[in-house]
Backbone as a printed PyTorch tensor [residue, N CA C, xyz], in Angstrom:
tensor([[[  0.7950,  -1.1680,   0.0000],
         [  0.0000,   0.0000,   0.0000],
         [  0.8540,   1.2550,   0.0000]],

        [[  2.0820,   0.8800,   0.3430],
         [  3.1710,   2.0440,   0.6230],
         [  3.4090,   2.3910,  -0.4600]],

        [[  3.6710,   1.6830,  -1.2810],
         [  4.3550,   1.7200,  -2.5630],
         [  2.8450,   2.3760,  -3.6970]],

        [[  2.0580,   1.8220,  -3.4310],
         [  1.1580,   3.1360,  -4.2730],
         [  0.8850,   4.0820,  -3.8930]],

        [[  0.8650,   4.4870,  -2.6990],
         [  0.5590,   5.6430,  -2.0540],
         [  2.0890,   6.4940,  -3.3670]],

        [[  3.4060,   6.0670,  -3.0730],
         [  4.5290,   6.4280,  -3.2970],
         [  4.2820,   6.3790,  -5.1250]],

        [[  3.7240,   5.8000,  -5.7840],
         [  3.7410,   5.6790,  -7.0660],
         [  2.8230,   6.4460,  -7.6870]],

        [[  1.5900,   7.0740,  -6.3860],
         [  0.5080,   8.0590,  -6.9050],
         [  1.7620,   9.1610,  -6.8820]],

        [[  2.2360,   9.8070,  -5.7540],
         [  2.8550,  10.7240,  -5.3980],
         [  3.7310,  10.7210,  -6.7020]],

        [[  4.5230,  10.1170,  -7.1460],
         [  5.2730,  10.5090,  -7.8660],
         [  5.0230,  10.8860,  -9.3960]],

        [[  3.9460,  10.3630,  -9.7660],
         [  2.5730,  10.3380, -10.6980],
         [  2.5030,  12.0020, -11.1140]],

        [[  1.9670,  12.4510,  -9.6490],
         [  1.4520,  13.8220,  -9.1670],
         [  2.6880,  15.0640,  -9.7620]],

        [[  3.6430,  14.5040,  -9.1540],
         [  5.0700,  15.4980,  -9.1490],
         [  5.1850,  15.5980, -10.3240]],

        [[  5.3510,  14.8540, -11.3130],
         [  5.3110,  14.5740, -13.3180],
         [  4.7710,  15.5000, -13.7480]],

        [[  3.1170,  15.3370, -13.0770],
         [  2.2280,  16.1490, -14.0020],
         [  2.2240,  17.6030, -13.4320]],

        [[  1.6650,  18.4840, -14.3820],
         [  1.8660,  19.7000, -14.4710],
         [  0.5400,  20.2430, -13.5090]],

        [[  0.3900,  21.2080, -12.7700],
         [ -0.7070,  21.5300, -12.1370],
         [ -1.3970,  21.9570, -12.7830]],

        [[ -3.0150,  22.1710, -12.2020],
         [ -3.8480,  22.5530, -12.9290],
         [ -3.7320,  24.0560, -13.2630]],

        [[ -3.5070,  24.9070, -11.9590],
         [ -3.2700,  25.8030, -12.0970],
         [ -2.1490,  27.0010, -12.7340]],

        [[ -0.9260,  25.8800, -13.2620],
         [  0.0880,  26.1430, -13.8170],
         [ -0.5940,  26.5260, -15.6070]],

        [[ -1.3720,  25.7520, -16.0360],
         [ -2.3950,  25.5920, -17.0720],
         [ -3.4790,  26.6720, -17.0530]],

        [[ -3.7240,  27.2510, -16.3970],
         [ -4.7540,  28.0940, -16.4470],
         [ -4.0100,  29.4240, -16.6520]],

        [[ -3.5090,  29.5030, -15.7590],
         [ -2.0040,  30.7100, -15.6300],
         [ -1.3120,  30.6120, -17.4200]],

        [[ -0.9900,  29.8680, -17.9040],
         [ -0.3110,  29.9400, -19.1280],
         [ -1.6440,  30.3300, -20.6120]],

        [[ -2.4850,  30.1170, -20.2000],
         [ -3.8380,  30.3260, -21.0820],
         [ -4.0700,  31.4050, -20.9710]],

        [[ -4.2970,  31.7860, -19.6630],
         [ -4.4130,  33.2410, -19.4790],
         [ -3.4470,  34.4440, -19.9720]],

        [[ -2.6470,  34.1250, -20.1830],
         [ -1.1820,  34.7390, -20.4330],
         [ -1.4470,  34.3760, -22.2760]],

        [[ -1.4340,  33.4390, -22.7690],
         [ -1.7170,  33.2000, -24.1680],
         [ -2.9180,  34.1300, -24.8600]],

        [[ -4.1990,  34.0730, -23.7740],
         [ -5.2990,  35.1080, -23.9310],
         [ -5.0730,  36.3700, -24.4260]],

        [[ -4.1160,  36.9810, -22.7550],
         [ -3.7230,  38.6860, -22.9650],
         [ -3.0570,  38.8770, -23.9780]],

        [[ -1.9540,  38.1500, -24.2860],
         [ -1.0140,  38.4390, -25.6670],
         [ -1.7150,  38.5980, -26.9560]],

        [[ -2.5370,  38.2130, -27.2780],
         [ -3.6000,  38.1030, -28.1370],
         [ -4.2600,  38.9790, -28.7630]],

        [[ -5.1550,  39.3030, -27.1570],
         [ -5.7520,  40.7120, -26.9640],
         [ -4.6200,  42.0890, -27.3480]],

        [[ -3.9190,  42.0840, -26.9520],
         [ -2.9640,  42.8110, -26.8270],
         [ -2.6230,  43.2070, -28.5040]],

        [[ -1.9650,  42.0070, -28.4950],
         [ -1.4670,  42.0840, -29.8190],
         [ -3.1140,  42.5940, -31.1030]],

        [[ -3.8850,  42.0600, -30.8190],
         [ -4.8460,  42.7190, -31.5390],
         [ -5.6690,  44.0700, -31.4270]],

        [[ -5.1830,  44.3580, -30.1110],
         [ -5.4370,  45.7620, -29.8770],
         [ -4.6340,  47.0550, -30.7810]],

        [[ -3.3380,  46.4460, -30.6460],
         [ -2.1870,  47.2170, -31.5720],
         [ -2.6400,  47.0640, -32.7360]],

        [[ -2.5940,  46.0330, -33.5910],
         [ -2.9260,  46.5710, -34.9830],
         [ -4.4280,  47.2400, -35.3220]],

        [[ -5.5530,  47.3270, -34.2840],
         [ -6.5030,  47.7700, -34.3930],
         [ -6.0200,  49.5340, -34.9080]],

        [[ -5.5020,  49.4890, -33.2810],
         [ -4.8410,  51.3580, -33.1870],
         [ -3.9010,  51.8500, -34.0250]],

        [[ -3.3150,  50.8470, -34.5930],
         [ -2.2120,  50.9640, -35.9730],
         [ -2.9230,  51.1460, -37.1520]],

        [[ -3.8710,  50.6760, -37.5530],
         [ -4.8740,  50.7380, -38.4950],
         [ -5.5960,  52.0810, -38.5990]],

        [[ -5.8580,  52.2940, -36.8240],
         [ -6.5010,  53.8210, -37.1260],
         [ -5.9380,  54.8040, -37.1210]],

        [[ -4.5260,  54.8530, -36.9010],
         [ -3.6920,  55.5200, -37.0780],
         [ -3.5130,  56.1740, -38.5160]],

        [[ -3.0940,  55.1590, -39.0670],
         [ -3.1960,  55.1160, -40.5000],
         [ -3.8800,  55.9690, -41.5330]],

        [[ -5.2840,  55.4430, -40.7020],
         [ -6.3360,  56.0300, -41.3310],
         [ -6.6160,  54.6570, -42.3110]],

        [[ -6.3000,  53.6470, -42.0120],
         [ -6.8050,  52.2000, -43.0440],
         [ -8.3890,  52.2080, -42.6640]],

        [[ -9.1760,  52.2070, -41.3710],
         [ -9.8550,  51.8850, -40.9800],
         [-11.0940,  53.1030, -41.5810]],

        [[-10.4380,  54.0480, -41.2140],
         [-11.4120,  55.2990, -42.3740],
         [-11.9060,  55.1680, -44.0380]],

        [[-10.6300,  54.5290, -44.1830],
         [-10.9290,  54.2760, -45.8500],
         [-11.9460,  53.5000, -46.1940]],

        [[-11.5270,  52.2210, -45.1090],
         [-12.1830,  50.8530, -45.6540],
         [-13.9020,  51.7580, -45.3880]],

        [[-14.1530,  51.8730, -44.4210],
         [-15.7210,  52.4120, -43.6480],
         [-16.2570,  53.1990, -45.1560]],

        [[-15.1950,  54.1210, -45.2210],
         [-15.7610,  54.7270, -46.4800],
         [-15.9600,  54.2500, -47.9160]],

        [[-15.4530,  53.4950, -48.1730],
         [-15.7300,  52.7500, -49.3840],
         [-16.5100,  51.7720, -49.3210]],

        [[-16.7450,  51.0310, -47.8160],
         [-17.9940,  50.2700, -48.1350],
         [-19.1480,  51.1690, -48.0830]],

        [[-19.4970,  52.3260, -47.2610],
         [-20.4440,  53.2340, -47.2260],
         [-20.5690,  53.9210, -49.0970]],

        [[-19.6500,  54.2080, -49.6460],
         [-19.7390,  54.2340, -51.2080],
         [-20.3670,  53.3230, -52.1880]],

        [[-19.7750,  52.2830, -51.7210],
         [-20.1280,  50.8360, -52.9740],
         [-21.3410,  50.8690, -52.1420]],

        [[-21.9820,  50.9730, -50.4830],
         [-23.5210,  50.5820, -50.7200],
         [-24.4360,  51.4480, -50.9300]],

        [[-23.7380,  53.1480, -50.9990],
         [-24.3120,  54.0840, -51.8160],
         [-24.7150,  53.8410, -53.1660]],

        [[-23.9170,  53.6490, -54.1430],
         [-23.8250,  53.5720, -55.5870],
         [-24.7880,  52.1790, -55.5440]],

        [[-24.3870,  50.9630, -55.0680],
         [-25.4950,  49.8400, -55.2080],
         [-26.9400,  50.6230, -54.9620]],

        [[-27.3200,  51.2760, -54.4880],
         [-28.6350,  52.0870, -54.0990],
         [-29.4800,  53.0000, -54.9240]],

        [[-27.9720,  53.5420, -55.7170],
         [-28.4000,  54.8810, -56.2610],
         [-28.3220,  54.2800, -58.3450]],

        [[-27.8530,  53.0540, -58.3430],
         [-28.0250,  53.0150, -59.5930],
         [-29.2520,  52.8760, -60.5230]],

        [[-29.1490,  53.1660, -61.1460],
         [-30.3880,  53.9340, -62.2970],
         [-30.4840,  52.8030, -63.1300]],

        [[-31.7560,  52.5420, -63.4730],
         [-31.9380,  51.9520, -64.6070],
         [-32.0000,  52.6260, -65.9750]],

        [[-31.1160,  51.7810, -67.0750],
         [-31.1210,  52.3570, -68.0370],
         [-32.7530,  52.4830, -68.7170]],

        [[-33.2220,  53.9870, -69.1570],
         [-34.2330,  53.7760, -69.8190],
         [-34.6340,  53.0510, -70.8200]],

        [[-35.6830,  52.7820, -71.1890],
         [-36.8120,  52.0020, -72.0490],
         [-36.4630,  52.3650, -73.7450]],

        [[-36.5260,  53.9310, -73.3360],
         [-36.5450,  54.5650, -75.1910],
         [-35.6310,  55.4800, -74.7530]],

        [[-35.1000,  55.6810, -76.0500],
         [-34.2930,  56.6850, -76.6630],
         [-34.8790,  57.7610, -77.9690]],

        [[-35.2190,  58.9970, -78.2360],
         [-35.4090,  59.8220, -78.9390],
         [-34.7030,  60.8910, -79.3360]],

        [[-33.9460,  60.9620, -80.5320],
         [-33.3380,  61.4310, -81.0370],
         [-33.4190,  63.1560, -81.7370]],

        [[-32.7180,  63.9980, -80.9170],
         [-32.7770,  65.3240, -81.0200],
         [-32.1590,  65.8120, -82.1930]],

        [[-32.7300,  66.4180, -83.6380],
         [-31.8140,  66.6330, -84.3740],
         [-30.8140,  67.8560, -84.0230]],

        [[-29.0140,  67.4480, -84.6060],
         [-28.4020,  68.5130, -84.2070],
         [-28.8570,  69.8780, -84.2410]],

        [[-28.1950,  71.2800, -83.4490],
         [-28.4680,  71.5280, -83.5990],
         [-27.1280,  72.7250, -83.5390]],

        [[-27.0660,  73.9940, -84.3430],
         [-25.8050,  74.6790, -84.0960],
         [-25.9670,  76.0940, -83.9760]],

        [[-25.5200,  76.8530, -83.2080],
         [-25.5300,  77.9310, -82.6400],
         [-24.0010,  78.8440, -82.6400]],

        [[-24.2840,  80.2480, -82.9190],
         [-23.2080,  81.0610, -82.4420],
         [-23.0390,  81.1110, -81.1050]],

        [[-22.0950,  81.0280, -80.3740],
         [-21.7550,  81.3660, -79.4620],
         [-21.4610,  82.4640, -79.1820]],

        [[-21.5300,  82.6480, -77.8780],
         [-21.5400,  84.6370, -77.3060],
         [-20.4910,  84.7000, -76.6180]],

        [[-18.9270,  84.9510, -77.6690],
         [-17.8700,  85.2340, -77.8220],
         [-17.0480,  86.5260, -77.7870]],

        [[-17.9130,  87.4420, -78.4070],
         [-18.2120,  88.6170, -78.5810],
         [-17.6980,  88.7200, -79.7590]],

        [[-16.4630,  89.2690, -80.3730],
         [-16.1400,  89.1420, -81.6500],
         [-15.8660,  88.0480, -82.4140]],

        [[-15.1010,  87.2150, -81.7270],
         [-15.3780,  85.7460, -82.4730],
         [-15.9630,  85.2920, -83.4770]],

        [[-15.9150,  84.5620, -84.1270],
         [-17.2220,  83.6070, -84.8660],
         [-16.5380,  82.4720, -84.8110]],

        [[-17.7980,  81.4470, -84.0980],
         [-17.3330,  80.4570, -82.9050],
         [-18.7270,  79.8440, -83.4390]],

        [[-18.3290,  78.8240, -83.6430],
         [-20.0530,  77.7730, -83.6860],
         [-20.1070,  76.8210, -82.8720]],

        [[-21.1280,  76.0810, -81.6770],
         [-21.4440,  74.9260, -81.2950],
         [-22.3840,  74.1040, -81.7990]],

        [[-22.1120,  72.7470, -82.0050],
         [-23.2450,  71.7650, -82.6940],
         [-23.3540,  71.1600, -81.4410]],

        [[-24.2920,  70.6750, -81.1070],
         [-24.5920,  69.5770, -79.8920],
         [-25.7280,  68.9920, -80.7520]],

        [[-25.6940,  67.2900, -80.4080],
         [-26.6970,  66.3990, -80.6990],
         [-26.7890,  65.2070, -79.4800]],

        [[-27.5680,  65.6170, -79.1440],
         [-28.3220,  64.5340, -78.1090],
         [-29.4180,  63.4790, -78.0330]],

        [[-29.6100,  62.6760, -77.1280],
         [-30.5270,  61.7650, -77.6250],
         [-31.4550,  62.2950, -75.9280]],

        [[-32.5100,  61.6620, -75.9510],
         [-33.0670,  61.9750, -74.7320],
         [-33.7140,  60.8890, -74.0200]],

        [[-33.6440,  59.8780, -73.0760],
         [-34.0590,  58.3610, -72.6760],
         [-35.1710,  58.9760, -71.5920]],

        [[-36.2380,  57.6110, -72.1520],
         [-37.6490,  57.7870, -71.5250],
         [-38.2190,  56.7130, -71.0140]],

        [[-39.3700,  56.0510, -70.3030],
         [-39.4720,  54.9370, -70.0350],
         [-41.1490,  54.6530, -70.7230]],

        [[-41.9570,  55.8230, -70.9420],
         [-43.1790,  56.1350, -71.3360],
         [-43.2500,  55.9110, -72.7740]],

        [[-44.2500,  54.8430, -73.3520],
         [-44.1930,  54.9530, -74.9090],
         [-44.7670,  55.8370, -75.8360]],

        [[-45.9620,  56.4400, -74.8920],
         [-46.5370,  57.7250, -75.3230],
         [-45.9930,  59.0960, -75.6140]],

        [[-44.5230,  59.1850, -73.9430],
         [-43.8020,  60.4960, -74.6690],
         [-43.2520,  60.6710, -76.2140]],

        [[-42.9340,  59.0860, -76.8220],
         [-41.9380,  59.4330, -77.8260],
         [-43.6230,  60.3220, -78.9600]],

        [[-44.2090,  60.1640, -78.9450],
         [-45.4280,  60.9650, -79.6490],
         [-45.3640,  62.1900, -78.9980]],

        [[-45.5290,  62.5810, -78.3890],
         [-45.4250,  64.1030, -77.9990],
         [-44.2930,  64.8600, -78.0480]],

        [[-42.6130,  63.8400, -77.9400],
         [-41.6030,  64.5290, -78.1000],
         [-42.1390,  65.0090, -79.8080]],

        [[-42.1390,  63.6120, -80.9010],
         [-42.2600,  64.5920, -81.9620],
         [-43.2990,  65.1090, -82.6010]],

        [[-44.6420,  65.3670, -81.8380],
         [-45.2250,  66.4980, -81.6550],
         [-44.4470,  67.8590, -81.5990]],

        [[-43.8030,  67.6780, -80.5770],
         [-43.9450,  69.3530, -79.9440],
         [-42.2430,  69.7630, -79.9030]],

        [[-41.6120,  68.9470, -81.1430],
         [-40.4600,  69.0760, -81.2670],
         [-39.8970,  70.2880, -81.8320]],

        [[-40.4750,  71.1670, -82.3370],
         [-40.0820,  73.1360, -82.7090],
         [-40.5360,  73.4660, -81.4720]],

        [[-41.0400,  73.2310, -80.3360],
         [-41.1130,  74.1830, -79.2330],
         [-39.6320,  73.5950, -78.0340]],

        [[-39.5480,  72.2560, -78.3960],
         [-38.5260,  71.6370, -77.5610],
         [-37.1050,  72.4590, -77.7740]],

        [[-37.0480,  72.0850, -79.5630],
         [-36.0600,  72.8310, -80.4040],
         [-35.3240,  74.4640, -80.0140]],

        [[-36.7580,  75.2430, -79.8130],
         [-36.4650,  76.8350, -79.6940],
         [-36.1910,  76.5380, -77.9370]],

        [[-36.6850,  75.9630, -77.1910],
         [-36.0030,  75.9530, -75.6040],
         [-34.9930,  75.7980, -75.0650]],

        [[-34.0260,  74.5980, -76.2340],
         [-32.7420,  74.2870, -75.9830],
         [-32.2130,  75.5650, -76.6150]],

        [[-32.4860,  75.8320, -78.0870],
         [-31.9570,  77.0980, -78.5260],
         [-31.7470,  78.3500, -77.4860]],

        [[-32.9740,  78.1570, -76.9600],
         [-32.5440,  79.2240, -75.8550],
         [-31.0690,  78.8050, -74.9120]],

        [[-31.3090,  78.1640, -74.2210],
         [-29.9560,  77.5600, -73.4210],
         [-28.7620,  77.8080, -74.3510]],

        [[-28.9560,  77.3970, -75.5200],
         [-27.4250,  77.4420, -76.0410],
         [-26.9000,  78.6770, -76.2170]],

        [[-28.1860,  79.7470, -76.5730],
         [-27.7960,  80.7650, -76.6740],
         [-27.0890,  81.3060, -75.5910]],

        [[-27.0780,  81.1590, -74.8170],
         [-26.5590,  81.9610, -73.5930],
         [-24.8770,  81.2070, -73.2270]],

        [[-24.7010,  79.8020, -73.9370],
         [-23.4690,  79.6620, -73.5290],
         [-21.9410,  80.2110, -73.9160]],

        [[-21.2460,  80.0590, -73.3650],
         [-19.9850,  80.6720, -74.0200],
         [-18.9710,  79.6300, -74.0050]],

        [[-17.7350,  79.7580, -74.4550],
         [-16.6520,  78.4530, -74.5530],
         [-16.5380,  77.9310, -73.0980]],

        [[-16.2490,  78.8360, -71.9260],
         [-15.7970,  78.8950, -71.1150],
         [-16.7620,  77.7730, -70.2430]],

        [[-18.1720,  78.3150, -70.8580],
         [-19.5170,  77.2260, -70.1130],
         [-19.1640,  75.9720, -70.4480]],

        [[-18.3140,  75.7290, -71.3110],
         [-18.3000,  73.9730, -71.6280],
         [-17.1500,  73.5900, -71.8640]],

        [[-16.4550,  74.2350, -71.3410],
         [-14.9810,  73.2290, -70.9620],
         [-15.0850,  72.1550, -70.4760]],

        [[-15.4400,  72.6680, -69.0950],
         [-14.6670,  71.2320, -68.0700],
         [-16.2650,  70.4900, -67.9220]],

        [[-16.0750,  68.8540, -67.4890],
         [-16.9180,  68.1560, -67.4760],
         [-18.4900,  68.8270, -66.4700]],

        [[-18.2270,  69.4280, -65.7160],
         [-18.7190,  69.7710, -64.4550],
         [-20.0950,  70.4320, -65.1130]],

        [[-19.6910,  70.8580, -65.9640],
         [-20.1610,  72.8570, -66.8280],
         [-21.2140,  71.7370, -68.2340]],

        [[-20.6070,  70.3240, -68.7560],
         [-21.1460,  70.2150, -69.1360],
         [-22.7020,  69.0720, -68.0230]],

        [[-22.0090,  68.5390, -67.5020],
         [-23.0750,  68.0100, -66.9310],
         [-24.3520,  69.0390, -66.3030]],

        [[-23.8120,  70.4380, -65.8710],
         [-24.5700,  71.4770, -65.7720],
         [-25.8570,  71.2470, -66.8070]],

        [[-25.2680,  71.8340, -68.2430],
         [-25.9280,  71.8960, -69.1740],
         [-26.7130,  70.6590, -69.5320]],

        [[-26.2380,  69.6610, -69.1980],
         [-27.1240,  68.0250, -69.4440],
         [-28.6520,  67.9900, -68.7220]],

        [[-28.5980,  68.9420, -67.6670],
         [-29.5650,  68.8130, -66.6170],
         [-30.1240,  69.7620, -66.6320]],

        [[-29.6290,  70.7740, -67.2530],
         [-30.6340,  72.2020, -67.7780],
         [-31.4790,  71.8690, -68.9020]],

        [[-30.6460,  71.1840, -69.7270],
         [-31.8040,  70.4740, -70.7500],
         [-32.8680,  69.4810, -70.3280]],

        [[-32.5830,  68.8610, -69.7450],
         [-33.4040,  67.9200, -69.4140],
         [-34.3480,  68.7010, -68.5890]],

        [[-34.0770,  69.4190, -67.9780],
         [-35.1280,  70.1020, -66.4770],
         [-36.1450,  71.0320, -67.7960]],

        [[-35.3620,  71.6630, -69.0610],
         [-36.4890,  72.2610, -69.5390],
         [-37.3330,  71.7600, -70.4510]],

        [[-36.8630,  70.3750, -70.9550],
         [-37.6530,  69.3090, -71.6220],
         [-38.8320,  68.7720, -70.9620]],

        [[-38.8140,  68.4920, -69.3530],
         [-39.2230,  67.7780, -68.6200],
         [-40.5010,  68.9920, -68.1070]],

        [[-40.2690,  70.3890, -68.2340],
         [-41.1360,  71.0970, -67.5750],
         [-42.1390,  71.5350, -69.1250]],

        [[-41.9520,  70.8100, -70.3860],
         [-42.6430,  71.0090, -71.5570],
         [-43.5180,  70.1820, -71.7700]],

        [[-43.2500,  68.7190, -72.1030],
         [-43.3720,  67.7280, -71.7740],
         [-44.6350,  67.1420, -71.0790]],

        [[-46.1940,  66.7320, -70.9560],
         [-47.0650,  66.0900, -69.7880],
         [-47.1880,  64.3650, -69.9200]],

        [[-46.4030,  63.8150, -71.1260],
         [-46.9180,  62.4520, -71.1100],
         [-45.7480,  61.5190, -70.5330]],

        [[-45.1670,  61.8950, -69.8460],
         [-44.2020,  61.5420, -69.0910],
         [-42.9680,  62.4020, -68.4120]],

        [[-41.4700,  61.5560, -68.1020],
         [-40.4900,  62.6050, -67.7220],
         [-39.2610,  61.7460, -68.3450]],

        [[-38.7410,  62.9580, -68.9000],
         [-37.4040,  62.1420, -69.7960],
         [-36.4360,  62.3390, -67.9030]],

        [[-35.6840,  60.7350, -68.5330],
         [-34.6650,  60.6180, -67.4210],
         [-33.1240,  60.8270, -67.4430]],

        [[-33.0080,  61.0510, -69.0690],
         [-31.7370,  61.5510, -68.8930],
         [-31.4310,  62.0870, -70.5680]],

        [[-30.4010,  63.0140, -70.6420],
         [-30.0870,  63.3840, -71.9970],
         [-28.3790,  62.4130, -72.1440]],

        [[-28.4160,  62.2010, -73.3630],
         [-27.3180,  61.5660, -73.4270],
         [-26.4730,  62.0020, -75.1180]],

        [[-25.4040,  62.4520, -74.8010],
         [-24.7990,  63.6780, -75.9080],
         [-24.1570,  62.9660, -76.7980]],

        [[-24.7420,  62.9440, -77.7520],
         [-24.2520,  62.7170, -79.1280],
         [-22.7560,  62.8330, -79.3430]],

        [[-22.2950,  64.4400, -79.4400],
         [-21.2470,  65.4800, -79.5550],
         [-22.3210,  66.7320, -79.2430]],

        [[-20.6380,  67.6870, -78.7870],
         [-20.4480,  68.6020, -78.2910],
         [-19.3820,  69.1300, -79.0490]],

        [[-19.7660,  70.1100, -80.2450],
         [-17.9490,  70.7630, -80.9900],
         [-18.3010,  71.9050, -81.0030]],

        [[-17.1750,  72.6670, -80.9980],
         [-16.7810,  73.6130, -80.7890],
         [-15.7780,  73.9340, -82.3710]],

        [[-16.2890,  74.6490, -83.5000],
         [-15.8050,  75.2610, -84.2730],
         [-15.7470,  76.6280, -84.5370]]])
C-alpha cells in the first residue's frame, strides 16, 4: 500500500498543475488581446480603418443609387448655334438623344419638337466656350436640358439626356 501511495505521489510530481495551465492560457489570452489591440490602433492611425468604412459606405451608396437604363431613346436633331464670344465667330453643334421609359412620350416629343427645339436654342444661346470646358459645366448643361424638356413635356419625364457630340468650331 506504501508503494502506491509512493507511485501516486510521484505520478502527481510529473504532471503539471492545474493551475500552472490556467495561468499559461491566461497569459496566451492577454497576448492576443494585446497584440490585436495594436494593430486595431495601428490601423486607425493610418487612417486604413477610415478608408475601408468609407468605401464600403460608397459601394452601398452607388449599389442604391443606380439607375436603370431607360426604355426609349429619342433622337434630337443637331443643332448649331453662335456662341456669345463677342467678336469671335465660334459655332457649337450639340446632338443629343433623350431616354424615356413612357411609350406615349416618344409621340409628344415629336409632336412638340419646334417648341422643344427653340427651348434648348434658348440655353445654347446663352453659352460661351468657357460654359463647356470642363466636365462639371457640361453636366450642368445636361440637366438644364433635361429640367427644360421635362417642364414642356405632360406624357411623361425624360430621365436623362445623353450627348451625341459637343464641338466647338
Amino acid at each position: 500500500m506504501a508503494d502506491e501511495k509512493r507511485g501516486s505521489e510521484e505520478q502527481g510530481k510529473n504532471r503539471p498543475r492545474r493551475g500552472f495551465r490556467t495561468y499559461i492560457a491566461l497569459i496566451v489570452v492577454l497576448l492576443v488581446f494585446f497584440l490585436l489591440s495594436g494593430v486595431v490602433f495601428v490601423a486607425f492611425r493610418i487612417g486604413l480603418v477610415d478608408r475601408l468604412l468609407s468605401s464600403m459606405a460608397a459601394g452601398v451608396a452607388s449599389e442604391t443609387m443606380i439607375e436603370t437604363p431607360p426604355e426609349y431613346t429619342y433622337e434630337i436633331p443637331e443643332i448649331v448655334v453662335n456662341l456669345s464670344n463677342g467678336s469671335s465667330r465660334r459655332f457649337l453643334s450639340v446632338k443629343f438623344y433623350v431616354g424615356f421609359d413612357e411609350v406615349k412620350l416618344e409621340e409628344e416629343l415629336e409632336r412638340r419638337m419646334p417648341e422643344i427645339r427653340d427651348a434648348v436654342l434658348r440655353i445654347l444661346w446663352e453659352v460661351s466656350i468657357e460654359d463647356i470646358v470642363s466636365i462639371e459645366s457640361k453636366e450642368d448643361l445636361r440637366e438644364e436640358i433635361k429640367q427644360t424638356i421635362n417642364d414642356l413635356v405632360e406624357s411623361g419625364q425624360i430621365k436623362g439626356v445623353y450627348f451625341w457630340h459637343i464641338m466647338i468650331q
